[in-house]
C-alpha positions, -999 to +999 in steps of 0.1 A: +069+187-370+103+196-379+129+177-363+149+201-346+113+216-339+108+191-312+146+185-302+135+194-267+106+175-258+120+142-253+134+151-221+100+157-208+092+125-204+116+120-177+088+138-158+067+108-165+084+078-157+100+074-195+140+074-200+150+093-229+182+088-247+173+117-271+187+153-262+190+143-228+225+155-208+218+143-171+227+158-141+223+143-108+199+118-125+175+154-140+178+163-177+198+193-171+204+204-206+190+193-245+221+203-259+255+211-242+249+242-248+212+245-239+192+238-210+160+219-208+137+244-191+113+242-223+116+204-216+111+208-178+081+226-184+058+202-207+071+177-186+054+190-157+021+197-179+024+160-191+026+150-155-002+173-140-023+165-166-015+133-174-018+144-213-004+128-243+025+143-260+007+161-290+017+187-323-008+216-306+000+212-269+041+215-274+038+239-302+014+265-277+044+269-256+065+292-281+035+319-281+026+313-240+064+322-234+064+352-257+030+361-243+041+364-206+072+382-218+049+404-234+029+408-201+060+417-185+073+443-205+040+459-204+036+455-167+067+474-163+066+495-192+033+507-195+031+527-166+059+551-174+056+551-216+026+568-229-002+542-248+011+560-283+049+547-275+032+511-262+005+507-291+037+514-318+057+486-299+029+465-301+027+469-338+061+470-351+065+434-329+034+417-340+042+425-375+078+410-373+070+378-396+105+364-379+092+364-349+056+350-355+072+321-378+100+313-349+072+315-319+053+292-336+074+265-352+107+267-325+132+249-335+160+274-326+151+276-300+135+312-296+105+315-278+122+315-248+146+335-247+121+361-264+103+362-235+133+367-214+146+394-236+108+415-236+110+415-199+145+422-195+134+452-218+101+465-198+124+462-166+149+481-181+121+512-193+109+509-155+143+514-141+149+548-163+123+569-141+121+543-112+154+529-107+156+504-072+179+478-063+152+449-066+151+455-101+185+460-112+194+424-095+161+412-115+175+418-150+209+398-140+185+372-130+171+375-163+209+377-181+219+344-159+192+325-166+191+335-207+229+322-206+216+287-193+183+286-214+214+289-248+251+298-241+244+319-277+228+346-256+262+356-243+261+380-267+230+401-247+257+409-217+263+438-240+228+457-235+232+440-199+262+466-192+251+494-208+219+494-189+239+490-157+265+518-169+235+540-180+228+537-142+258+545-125+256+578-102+215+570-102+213+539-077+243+533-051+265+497-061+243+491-093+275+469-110+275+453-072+236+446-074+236+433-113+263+410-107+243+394-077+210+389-097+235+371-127+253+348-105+215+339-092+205+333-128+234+317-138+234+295-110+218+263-131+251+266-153+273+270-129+257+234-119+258+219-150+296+224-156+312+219-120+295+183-125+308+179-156+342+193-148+340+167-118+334+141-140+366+149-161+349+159-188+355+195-187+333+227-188+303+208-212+286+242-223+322+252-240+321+214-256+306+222-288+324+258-293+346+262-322+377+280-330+372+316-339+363+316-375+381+341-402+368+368-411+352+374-442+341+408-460+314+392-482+301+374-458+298+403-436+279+424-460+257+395-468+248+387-432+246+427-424+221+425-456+199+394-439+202+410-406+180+445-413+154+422-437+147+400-402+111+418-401+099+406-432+106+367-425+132+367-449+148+333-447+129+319-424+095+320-442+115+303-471+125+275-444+088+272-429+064+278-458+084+276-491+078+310-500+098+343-504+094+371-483+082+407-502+096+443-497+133+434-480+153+459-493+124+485-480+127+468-448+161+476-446+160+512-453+133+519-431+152+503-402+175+522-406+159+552-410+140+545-383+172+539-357+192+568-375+167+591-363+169+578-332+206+585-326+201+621-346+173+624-318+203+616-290+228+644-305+205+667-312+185+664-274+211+647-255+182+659-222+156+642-230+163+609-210+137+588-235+153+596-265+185+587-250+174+555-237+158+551-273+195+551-283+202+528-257+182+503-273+194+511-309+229+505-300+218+474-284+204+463-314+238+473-337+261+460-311+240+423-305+244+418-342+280+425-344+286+400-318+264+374-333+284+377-365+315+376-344+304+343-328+329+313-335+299+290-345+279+297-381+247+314-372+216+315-390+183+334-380+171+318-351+202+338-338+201+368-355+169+374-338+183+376-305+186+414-313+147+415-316+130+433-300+157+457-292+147+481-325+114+483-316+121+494-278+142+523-295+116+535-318+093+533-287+110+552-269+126+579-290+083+588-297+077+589-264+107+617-259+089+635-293+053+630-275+069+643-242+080+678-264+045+673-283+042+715-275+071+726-287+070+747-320+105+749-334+104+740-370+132+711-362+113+694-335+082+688-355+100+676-388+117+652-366+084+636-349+070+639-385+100+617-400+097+592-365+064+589-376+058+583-408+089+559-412+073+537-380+036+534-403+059+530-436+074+498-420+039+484-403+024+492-435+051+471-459+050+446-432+008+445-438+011+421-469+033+401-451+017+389-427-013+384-443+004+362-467+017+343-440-012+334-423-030+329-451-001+302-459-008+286-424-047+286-435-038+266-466-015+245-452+016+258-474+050+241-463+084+237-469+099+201-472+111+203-440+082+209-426+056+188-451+030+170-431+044+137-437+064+139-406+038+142-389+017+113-407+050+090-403+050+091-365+018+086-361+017+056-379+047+042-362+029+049-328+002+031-337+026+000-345+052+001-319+037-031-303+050-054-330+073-033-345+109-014-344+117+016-360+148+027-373+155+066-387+185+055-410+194+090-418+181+126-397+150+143-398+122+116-383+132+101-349+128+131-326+090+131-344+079+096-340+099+093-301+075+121-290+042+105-308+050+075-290+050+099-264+086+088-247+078+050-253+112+030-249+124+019-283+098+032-305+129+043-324+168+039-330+190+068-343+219+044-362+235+069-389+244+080-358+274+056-349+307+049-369+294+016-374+260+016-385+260-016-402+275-032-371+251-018-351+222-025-373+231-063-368+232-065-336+193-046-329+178-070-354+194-101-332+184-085-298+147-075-312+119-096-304+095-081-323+087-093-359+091-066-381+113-035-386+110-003-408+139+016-416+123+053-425+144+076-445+147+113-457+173+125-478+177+159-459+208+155-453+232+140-476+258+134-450+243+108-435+236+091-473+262+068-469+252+055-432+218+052-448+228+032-477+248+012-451+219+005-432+196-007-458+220-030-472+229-045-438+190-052-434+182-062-468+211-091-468+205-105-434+199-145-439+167-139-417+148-106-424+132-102-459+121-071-474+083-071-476+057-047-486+046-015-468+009-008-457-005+016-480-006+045-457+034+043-456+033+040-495+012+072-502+041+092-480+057+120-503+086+133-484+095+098-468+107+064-476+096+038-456+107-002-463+093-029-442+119-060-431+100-087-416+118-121-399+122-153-416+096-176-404 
């Protein structure tokens, strides 16, 4: 378990009885959001499995919600979808998006978090193919559901209102008041947010979701090309597989070209048959994907690749639907139209097949139990341990990376762990928990992740080792053999 990974399950234990101090931004006594600028539905969900259930937090159980949400968005956008593209069009989606190594990686280990908004986006997509030949008010107020309720999941997905309005323009002079009905199905969705920051503004705090947002952030050429770069090579896991697994990702560059091979076609396919209304909501999609992707680099905040993805699965919608405008022409015999669907074609099995390798790489990584650093199993091992001595002991993460970890194996338990880098006076603070604690032992756990917090570490662990009645004693052997983590035992004076 990363930490980050796991940022949102502490608020689910709310749900059973616990009070969490971790990630937890209250409102009207609920967990609202994990962040201010990220609501706790993830959280609000395992809480309620934790409570119907009455389960123990565990590694499997939170980490099977990143592929059930992407699963039911998939079941979405085919239960919209798939009765108006042909099975071709649908099989090809299928394929290009289960061979996105970004997307497996981020479902699985979701630390960004991505899951669910990817299974807001994939619905939002299958209602937007059903609204193309079947256009009705219900479902034009169901994707501004969808928008509003994105917006609250993460404020980052302000960046999808783009697709949102051309969708809604793509209807105009199709369904009477479609602006009027979108609008109504946003402010639904966006309802939770709305919540969220009247109380805050009440409180005289302000609107909390703009709390964390920086100042607009200069623009930079390199940078640009370099993200533009990292951007197209999403499909291959490029970054991310580095971050999860500690290996590189193959064939980038060819991702790259083919994607944009792939979404050039698709707008040659819009100027050349500006008619067929599936290659032109193929381009719908690919400008989607272009236009998400400038605004994500345009973002105030530094973004990374759990943000980037928010254009997936945009592409793969366009490619979709630009063969199911070839397949819909599938008889006609001019020389262009056949080189065309040849070109779609063999550029959409050129990138599955590059992407092959991948993939089986990756899960052959997840067979051998490959990892990055940041992900080693020593996390894991480390909260464990601590839960199974939180009786007569106190832990203390003196720098990040362990306490959301060992909170959640204690599954909520009230001061299984303290977070002191934290304040702007750890060693003050440190003084004052080891004079309040009843219990006879404490072990400071660090990780050297982030060398920010090195000097509230080195605070820490000289406030405990010179305190006239602690003593620095021996670990157990199973907190010696840990790799990735120190761990030093204080016990009191007797």
């Amino acid at each position: 378990m990363y930490y980050d990974e796991v940022h949102q399950a502490p608020a689910s234990f709310f749900y059973i009885g616990e009070h969490p101090a971790l990630f937890v931004y209250p409102v009207f006594g609920i967990p609202a959001l994990n962040m201010p600028y990220s609501g706790a539905i993830k959280s609000a969900v395992y809480g309620a499995y934790l409570r119907l259930f009455g389960a123990h937090f565990t590694v499997f159980s939170w980490r099977l919600l990143g592929p059930l949400f992407v699963s039911v968005g998939l079941l979405c956008f085919y239960r919209f979808a798939a009765v108006q593209l042909p099975i071709a069009s649908c099989l090809v989606f299928l394929a290009l998006f289960l061979t996105d190594t970004s997307a497996i990686l981020m479902t699985r280990h979701d630390w960004g978090p991505v899951a669910l908004s990817m299974g807001f986006r994939l619905a939002f997509i299958g209602l937007w193919i059903s609204l193309e030949n079947s256009p009705t008010p219900l479902k034009v107020a169901a994707v501004g559901t969808i928008m509003g309720i994105s917006l609250f999941e993460k404020l980052s997905a302000v960046v999808l209102l783009l697709p949102f309005l051309i969708l809604l323009w793509s209807l105009r002079g199709r369904l009477s008041g479609v602006f009027r009905l979108g609008a109504i199905g946003f402010g639904i969705g966006s309802l939770p947010l709305i919540l969220v920051n009247l109380a805050s503004l009440r409180r005289g705090t302000g609107f909390i979701s703009l709390a964390d947002v920086k100042p607009v952030r200069p623009f930079n050429v390199q940078e640009a090309f370099e993200y533009a770069r990292s951007y197209l090579e999403l499909g291959q896991g490029a970054g991310v597989r580095d971050f999860i697994l500690g290996e590189s990702a193959s064939w980038t560059t060819t991702e790259s070209v083919l994607i944009l091979i792939l979404l050039s076609l698709v707008f040659l396919g819009v100027w050349q048959r500006s008619s067929n209304s599936w290659i032109r909501l193929g381009g719908y999609f690919a400008a989607s994907y272009f236009l998400v992707g400038i605004a994500v680099f345009m973002l105030p905040q530094v973004t990374s690749v759990h943000h980037w993805i928010l254009s997936t699965p945009f592409q793969y919608a366009a490619v979709a639907c630009a063969l199911a405008g070839c397949l819909e022409r599938a008889r006609e015999i001019l020389r262009p139209g056949v080189l065309y669907r040849i070109a779609l074609a063999v550029s959409a099995t050129a990138l599955i097949a590059i992407r092959t390798p991948n993939i089986v790489g990756v899960e052959s990584a997840f067979a051998a139990g490959k990892t990055s650093t940041q992900f080693h199993p020593d996390f894991n091992r480390v909260a464990i341990l601590a839960s199974g001595r939180s009786n007569q002991a106190v832990f203390v993460a003196s720098d990040w990376g362990t306490a959301t970890q060992i909170y959640c194996a204690a599954n909520g338990k009230a001061g299984s762990v303290y977070e002191l880098f934290w304040s702007s006076e750890p060693a003050k603070d440190t003084l004052k928990l080891m004079k309040e604690t009843t219990k006879p032992n404490i072990y400071v756990v660090s990780t050297g992740l982030v060398p920010r917090f090195a000097a509230a570490s080195a605070s820490i662990l000289e406030t405990m080792s010179s305190a006239p009645d602690w003593q620095e004693v021996p670990v157990e052997k199973e907190f010696a053999e840990l790799h990735e983590i120190k761990v030093r035992r204080f016990a009191r004076r007797r």
